[in-house]
C-alpha positions as CSV (number, residue, x, y, z in Angstrom):
1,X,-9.0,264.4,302.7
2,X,-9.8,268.1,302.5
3,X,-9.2,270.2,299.1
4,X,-8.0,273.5,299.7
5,X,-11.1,275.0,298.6
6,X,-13.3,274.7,301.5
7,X,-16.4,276.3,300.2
8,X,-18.9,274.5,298.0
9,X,-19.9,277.1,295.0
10,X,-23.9,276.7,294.0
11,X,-25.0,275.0,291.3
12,X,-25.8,277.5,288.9
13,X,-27.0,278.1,285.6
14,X,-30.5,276.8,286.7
15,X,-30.0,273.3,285.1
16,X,-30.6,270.3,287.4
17,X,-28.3,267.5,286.5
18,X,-30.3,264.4,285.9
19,X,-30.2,261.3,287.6
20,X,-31.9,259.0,286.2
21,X,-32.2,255.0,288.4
22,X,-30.3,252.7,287.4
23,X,-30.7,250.0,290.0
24,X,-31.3,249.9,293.6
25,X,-29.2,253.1,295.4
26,X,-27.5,253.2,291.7
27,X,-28.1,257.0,289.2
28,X,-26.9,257.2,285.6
29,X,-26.0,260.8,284.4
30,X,-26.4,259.8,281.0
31,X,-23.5,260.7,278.4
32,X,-26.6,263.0,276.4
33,X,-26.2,265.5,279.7
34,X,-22.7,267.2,278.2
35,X,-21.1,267.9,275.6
36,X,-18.0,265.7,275.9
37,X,-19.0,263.1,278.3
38,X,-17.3,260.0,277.4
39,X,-19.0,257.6,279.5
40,X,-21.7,257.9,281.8
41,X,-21.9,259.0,285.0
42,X,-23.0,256.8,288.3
43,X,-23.8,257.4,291.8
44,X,-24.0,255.3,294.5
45,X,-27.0,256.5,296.6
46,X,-30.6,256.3,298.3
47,X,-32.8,258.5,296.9
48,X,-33.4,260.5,300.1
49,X,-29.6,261.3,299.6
50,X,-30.5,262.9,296.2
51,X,-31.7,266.2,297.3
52,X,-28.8,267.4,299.8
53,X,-26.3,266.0,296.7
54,X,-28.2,268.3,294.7
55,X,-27.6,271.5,296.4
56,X,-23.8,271.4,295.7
57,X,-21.3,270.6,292.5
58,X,-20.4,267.4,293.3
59,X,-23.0,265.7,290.3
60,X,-21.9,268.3,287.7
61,X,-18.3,267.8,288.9
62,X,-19.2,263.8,288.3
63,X,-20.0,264.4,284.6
64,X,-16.7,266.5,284.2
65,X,-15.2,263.7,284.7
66,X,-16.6,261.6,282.4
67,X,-14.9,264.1,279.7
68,X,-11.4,263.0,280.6
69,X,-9.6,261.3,277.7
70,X,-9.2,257.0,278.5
71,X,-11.8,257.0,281.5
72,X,-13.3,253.7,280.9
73,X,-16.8,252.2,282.1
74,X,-18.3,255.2,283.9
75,X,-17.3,258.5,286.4
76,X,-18.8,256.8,289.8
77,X,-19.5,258.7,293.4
78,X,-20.0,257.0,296.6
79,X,-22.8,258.0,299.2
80,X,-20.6,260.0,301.0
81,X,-20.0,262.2,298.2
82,X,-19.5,266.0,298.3
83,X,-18.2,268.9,296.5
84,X,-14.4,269.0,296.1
85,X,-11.2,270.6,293.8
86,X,-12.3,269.0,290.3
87,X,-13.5,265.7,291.0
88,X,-16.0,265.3,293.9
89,X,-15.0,264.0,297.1
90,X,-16.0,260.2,296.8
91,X,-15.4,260.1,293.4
92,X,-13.6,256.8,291.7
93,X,-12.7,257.3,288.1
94,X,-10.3,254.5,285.8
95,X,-8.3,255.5,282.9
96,X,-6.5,253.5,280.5
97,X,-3.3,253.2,281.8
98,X,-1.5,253.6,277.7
99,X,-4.7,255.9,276.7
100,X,-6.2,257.7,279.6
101,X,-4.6,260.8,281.8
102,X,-3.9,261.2,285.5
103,X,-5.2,264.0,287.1
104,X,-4.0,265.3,290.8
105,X,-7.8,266.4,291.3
106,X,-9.2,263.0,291.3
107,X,-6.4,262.1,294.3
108,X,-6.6,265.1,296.0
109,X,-4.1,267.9,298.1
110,X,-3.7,265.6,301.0
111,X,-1.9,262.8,299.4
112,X,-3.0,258.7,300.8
113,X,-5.0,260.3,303.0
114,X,-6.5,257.3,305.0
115,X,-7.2,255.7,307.8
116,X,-6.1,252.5,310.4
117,X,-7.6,250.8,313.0
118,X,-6.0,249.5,316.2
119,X,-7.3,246.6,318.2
120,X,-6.8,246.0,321.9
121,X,-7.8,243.3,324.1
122,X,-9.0,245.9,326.6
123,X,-13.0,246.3,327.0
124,X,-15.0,249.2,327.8
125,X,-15.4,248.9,331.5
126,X,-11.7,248.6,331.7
127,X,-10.9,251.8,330.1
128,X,-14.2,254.3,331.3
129,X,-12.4,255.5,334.4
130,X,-8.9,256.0,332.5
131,X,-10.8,257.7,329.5
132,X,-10.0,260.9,330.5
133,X,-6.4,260.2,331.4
134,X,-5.9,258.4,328.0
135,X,-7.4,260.8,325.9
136,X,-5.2,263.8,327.9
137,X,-2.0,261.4,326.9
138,X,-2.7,260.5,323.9
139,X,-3.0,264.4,323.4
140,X,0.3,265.0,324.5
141,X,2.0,262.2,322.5
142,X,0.7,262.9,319.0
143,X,0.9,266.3,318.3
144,X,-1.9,267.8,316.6
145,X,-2.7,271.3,314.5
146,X,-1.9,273.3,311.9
147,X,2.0,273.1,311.2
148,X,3.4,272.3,314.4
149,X,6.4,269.1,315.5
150,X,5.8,265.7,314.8
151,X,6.5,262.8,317.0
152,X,9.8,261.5,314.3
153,X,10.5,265.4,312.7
154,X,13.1,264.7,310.6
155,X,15.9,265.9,308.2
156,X,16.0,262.6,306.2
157,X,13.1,263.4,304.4
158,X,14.4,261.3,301.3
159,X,14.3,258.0,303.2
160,X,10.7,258.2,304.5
161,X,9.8,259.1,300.7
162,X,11.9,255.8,299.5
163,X,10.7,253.5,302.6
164,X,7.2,254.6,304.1
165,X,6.3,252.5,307.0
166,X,9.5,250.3,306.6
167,X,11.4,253.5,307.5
168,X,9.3,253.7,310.7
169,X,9.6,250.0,311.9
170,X,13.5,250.0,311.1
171,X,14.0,253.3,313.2
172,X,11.8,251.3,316.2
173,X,8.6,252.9,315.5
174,X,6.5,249.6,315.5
175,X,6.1,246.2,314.9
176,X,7.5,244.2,312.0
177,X,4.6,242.6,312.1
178,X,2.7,246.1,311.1
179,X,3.6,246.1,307.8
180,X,1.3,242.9,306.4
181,X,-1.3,244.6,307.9
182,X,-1.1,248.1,305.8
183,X,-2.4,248.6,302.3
184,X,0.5,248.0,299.7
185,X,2.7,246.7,303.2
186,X,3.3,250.5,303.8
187,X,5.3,251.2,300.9
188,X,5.1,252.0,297.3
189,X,7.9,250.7,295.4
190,X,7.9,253.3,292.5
191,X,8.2,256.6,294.4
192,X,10.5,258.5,293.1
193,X,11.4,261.2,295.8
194,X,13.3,263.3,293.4
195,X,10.2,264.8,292.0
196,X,9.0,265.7,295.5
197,X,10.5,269.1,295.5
198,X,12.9,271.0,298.4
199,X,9.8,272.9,299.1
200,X,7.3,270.1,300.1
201,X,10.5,268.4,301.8
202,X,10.7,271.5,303.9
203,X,6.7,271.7,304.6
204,X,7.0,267.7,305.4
205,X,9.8,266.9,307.5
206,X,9.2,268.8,310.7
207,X,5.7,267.3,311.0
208,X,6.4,263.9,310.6
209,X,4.2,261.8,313.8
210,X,1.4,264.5,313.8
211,X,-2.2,264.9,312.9
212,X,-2.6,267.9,311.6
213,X,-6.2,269.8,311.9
214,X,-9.7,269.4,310.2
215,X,-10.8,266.3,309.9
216,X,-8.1,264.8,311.3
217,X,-8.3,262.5,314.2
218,X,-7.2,260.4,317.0
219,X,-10.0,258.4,318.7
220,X,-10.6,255.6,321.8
221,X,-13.9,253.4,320.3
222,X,-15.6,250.9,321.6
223,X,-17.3,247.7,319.7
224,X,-21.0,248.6,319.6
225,X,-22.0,245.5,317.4
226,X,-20.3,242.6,315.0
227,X,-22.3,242.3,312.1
228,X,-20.6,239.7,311.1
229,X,-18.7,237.3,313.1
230,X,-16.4,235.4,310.8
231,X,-15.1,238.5,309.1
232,X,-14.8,240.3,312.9
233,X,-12.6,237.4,314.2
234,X,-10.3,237.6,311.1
235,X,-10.1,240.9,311.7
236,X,-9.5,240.3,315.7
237,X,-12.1,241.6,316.8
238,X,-13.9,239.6,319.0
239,X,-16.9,241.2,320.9
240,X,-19.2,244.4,321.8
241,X,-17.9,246.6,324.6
242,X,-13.8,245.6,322.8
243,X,-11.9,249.3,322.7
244,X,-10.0,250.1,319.4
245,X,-8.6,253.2,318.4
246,X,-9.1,254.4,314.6
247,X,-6.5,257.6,313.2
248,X,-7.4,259.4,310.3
249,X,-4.4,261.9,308.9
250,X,-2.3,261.9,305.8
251,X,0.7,263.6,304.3
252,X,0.2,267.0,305.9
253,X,2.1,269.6,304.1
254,X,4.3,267.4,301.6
255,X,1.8,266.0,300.1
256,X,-0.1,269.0,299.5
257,X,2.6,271.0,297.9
258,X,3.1,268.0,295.4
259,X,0.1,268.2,294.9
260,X,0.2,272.1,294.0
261,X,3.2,272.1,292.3
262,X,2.6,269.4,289.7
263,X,-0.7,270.5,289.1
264,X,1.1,273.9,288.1
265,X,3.2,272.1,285.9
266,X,0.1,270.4,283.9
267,X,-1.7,273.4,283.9
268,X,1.0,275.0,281.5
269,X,1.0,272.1,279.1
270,X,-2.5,271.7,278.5
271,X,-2.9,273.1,275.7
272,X,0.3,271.3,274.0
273,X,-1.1,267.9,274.7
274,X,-4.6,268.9,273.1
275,X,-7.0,268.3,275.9
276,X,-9.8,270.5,276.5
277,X,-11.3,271.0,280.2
278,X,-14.4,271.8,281.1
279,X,-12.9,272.7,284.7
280,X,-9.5,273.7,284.4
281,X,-9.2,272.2,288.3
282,X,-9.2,268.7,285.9
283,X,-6.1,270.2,285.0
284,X,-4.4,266.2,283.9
285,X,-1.3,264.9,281.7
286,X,-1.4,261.8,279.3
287,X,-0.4,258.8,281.5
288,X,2.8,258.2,279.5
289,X,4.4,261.5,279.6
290,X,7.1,262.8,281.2
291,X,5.2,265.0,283.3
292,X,2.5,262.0,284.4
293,X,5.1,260.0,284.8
294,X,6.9,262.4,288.0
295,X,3.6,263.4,289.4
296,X,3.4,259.7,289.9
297,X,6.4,258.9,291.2
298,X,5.9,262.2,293.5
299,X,2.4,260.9,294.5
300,X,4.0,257.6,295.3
301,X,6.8,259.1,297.5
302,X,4.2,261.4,299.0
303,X,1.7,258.2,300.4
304,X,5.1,256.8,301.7
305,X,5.4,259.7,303.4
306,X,1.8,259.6,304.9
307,X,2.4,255.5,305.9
308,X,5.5,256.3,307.9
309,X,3.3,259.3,310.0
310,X,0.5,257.1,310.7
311,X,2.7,254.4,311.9
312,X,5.0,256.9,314.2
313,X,1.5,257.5,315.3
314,X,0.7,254.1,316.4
315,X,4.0,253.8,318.2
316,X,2.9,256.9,319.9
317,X,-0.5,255.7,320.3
318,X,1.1,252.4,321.8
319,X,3.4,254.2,324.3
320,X,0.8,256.4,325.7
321,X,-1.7,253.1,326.3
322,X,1.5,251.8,328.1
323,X,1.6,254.7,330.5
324,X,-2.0,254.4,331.2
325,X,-2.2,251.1,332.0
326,X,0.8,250.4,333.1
327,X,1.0,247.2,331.3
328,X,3.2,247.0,327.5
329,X,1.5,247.4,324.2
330,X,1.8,243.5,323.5
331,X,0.4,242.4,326.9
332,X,-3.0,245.1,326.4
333,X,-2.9,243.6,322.5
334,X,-2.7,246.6,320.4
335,X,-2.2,245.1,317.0
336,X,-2.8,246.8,313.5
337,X,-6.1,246.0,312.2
338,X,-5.3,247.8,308.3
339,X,-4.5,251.0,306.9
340,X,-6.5,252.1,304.1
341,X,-5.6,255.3,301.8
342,X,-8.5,257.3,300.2
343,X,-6.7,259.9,298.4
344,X,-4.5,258.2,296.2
345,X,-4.2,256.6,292.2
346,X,-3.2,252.8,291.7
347,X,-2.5,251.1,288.5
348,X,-4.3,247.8,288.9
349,X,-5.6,244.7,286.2
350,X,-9.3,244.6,286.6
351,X,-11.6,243.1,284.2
352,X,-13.8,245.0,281.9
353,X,-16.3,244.0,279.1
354,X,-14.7,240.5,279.3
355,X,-11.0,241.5,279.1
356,X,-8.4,242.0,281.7
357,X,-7.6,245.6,281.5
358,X,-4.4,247.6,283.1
359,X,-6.1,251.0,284.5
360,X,-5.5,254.1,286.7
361,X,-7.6,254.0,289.6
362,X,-8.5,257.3,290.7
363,X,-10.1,257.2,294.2
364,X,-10.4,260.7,295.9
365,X,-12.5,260.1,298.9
366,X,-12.7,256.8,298.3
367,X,-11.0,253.7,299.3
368,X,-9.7,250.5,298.3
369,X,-12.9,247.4,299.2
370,X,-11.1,244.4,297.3
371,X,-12.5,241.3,297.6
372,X,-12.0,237.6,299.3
373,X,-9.3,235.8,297.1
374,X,-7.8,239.0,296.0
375,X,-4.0,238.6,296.2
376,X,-3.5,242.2,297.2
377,X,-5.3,241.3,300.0
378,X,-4.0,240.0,303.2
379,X,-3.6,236.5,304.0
380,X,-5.1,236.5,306.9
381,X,-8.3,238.5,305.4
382,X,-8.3,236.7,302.2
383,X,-11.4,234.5,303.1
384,X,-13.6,237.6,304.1
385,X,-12.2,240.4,302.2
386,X,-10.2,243.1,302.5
387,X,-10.6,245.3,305.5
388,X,-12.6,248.7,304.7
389,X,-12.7,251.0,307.4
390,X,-15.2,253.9,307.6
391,X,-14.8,257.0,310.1
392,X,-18.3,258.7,311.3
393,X,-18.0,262.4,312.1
394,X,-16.4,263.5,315.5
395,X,-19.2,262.0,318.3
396,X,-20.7,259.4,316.0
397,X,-20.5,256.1,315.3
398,X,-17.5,254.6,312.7
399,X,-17.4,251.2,310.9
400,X,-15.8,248.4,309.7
401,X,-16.7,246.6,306.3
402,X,-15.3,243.8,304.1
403,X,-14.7,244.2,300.8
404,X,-16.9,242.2,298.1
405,X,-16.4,240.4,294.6
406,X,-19.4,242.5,293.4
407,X,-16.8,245.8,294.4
408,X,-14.6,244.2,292.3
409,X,-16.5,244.0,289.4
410,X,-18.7,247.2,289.8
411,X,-16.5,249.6,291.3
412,X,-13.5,248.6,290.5
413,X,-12.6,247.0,293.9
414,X,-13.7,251.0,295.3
415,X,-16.5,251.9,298.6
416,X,-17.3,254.4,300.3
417,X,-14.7,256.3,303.1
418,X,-16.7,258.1,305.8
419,X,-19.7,259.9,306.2
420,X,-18.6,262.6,304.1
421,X,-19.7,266.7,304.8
422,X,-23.5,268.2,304.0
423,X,-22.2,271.7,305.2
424,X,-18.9,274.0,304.9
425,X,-16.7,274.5,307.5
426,X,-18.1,278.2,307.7
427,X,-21.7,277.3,307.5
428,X,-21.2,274.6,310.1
429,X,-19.3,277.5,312.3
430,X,-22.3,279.5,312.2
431,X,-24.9,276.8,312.9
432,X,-23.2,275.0,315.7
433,X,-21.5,276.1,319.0
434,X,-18.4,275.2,320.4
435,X,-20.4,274.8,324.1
436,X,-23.1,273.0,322.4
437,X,-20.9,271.0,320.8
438,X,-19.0,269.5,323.5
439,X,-22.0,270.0,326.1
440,X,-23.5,267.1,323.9
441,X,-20.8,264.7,323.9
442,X,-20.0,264.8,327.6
443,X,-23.4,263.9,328.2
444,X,-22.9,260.9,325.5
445,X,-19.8,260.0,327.3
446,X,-17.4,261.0,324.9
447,X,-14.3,262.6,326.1
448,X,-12.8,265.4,323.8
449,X,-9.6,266.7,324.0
450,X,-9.0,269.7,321.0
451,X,-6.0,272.4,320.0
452,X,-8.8,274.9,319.1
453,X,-12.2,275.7,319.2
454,X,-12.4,275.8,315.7
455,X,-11.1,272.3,315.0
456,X,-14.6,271.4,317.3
457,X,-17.1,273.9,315.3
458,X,-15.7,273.5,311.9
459,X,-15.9,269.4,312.7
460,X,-19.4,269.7,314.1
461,X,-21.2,265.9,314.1
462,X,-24.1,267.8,312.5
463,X,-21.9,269.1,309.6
464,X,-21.6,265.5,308.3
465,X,-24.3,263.0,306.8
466,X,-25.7,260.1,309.0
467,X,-22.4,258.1,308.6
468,X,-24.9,254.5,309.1
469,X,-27.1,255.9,306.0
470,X,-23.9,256.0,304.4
471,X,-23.1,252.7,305.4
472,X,-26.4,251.5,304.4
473,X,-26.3,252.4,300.9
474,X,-22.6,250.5,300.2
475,X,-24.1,247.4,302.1
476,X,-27.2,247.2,300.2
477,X,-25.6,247.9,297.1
478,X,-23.1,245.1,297.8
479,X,-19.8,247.1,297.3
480,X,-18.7,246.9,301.4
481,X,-20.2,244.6,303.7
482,X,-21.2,245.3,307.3
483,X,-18.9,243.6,309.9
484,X,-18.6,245.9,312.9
485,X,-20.1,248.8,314.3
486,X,-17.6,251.2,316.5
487,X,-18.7,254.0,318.6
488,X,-16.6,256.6,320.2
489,X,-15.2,257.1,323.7
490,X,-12.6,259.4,323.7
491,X,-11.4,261.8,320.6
492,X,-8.4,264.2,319.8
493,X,-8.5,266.4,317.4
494,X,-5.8,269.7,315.9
């Protein structure tokens, strides 16, 4: 999820971009704001979110990205947005697929970034007195950190790349089953893993089955509340006190340096294709080039790379539950919920101004919310919607949401995907504690278990927005609705 450059820069220039309402929780930058802007740009908000968005980037980086040739309808954000590398974190942005451009900054450095959710048939009062036990070998069984040995490090790099998850399950990491539960069943058909190049093979290999650091997680949550109860049984989940564990990682270092290197390569053709940047971190390629057309077979084998490490993760994940409990994975119910990427571009058919339309959806802190009946969704969601899952900040409460028709036709099928940062990693260094920190959340209950002291400061709870707020804004505004509320019990982080 995280760009590489961590520090939001101030607004500048003494110009306030203006929002102007456009519904309830919805602000129009109008296409008057900037010099290029070919649609107008919309954010999905409550007003008191206005001010903190304010104090970064993020809304001038929204109207940059109304500027990029074929975006169609408008540049959106989500509640959660923040400053990021070109577009904003929690930005969504479509772009004719024959027309438009694809730009690595509105997907982002960590490639299908994303989250899943595990389910178990174990309850809170069964797991309390093991909590510390489970977090201490879940630890040891998913390694976390910068760099560092995965669970499955590998050598045959180019099969993960062609098979995603399906190279996990076929090398026993998982369930067959796993796979109908995973955005795009775990695999992207067009990757093409010779555009990932020997250096992000190198970086990607060895850290296959790992975490990583930041905001990357492992936690043990609890159902707090079902919100809705036809949607929580489809998604098996079945009452308050239920423990399920969410993961949040991604591609780790291959999908960053694909990121890097193709970027280098549309940076030096810019000018050749005729496309002016106000922010040359927009740096893009016409979607039928030769050039587009690698990045996206590179980003494609990249997000294969990042289904195959969450799902040596869940194996992992399973084993250590196993050795816990005493009891095997199937007996204590640990079944995939879904797997969601927000860091990623899709080509999809949505409708737009009364006509089916093929697009490049461009969701960079974002994710995937498509509705009941959608065949890209699940059959066993179908009725209620895709599964949308929504991580809190370390020591506060995550949740689960349906995806809507109204998404579908607003958003392009696109919500929110966590609470998403009101301070830097430095600024949250300085303001919060490592004792104070974790002081707090053993007296909440929560059982931490961290590689460093800065993975715990940097990650402060305080460092993020009020994830519910969040949650609030994408409910109200009918794009992701509420169906469970999870809070946490045990957390690992790099």
């Amino acid at each position: 999820m995280a760009d590489p450059v961590l520090e939001p820069e101030p607004s500048g220039g003494g110009h306030v971009v203006p929002l102007e309402a456009a519904g309830r929780h919805r602000w129009a930058i109008p296409t008057t704001y900037k010099p290029g802007m070919r649609v107008p740009g919309l954010l999905f908000a409550s007003e008191t979110m206005l001010g903190a968005i304010r104090l970064d980037k993020s809304a001038e980086q929204v109207a940059n990205v109304a500027t990029l040739p074929g975006i169609v309808g408008h540049s959106m954000a989500m509640p959660d947005i923040h400053w990021g590398y070109g577009f904003p974190i929690g930005g969504v942005a479509a772009m004719d697929a024959d027309e438009g451009v694809v730009s690595p900054g509105g997907i982002g450095f960590d490639i299908n970034c994303g989250v899943r959710v595990i389910r178990t048939d174990l309850t809170e009062g069964e797991v309390r007195g093991k909590m510390k036990a489970l977090v201490e070998t879940l630890f040891r069984h998913v390694p976390s950190g910068v760099g560092g040995k995965g669970a499955a490090a590998t050598s045959k790099v180019h099969e993960v790349l062609s098979e995603g998850a399906h190279w996990a399950i076929r090398n026993g990491y998982g369930w067959d089953r796993d796979l109908e539960r995973l955005e795009e069943g775990g695999r992207m058909t067009g990757a093409q893993p010779d555009h990932v190049s020997p250096r992000a093979r190198e970086r990607g290999g060895p850290q296959l089955g790992s975490l990583g650091s930041g905001n990357h997680f492992l936690e043990v949550q609890a159902v707090d509340r079902i919100e809705h109860p036809a949607a929580a049984k489809a998604f098996g989940l079945t009452k308050a006190g239920q423990v399920c564990v969410m993961l949040h990682t991604g591609s780790r270092g291959l999908g960053h340096q694909v990121c890097t290197d193709h970027l280098e390569t549309f940076a030096r053709h810019l000018s050749g294709w005729g496309i002016a940047l106000p922010d040359r971190q927009l740096a893009c390629a016409p979607t039928r080039s030769t050039q587009a057309q690698a990045y996206l077979g590179a980003m494609m084998a990249a997000a294969n790379f990042a289904w195959a490490n969450r799902q040596v993760i869940t194996h992992q994940t399973r084993l250590a539950f196993e050795k816990v409990f005493g009891r095997g994975a199937e007996e204590l119910g640990l079944d995939v919920v879904y797997d969601v990427s927000h860091n990623m571009a899709k080509v999809e058919d949505h409708r737009f101004e009364g006509k089916r339309r093929r697009l490049v959806v461009h969701r960079k802190g974002a994710t995937r919310a498509f509705g009941p009946e959608h065949p890209d969704v699940p059959d066993r969601y179908r009725a209620v919607g895709q599964p949308v899952l929504v991580p809190g900040s370390m020591g506060t409460a995550s949740w689960i949401l349906a995806g809507t028709t109204q998404a579908m036709s607003e958003s392009w099928g696109s919500c929110c995907h966590g609470a998403g940062r009101r301070l830097s990693r430095s600024a949250s260094t300085a303001q919060f504690s490592y004792n104070d920190i974790t002081r707090s959340m053993r007296e909440a209950g929560i059982h931490l278990h961290s590689l460093t002291r800065a993975g715990v400061t940097e990650e402060a709870p305080g460092a993020y927005k009020d994830v519910d707020a969040v949650v609030d804004v994408v409910h109200e505004a009918g794009l992701g609705g509420k169906v469970a509320r999870l809070r946490p019990l045990g957390v690992v982080k790099g």
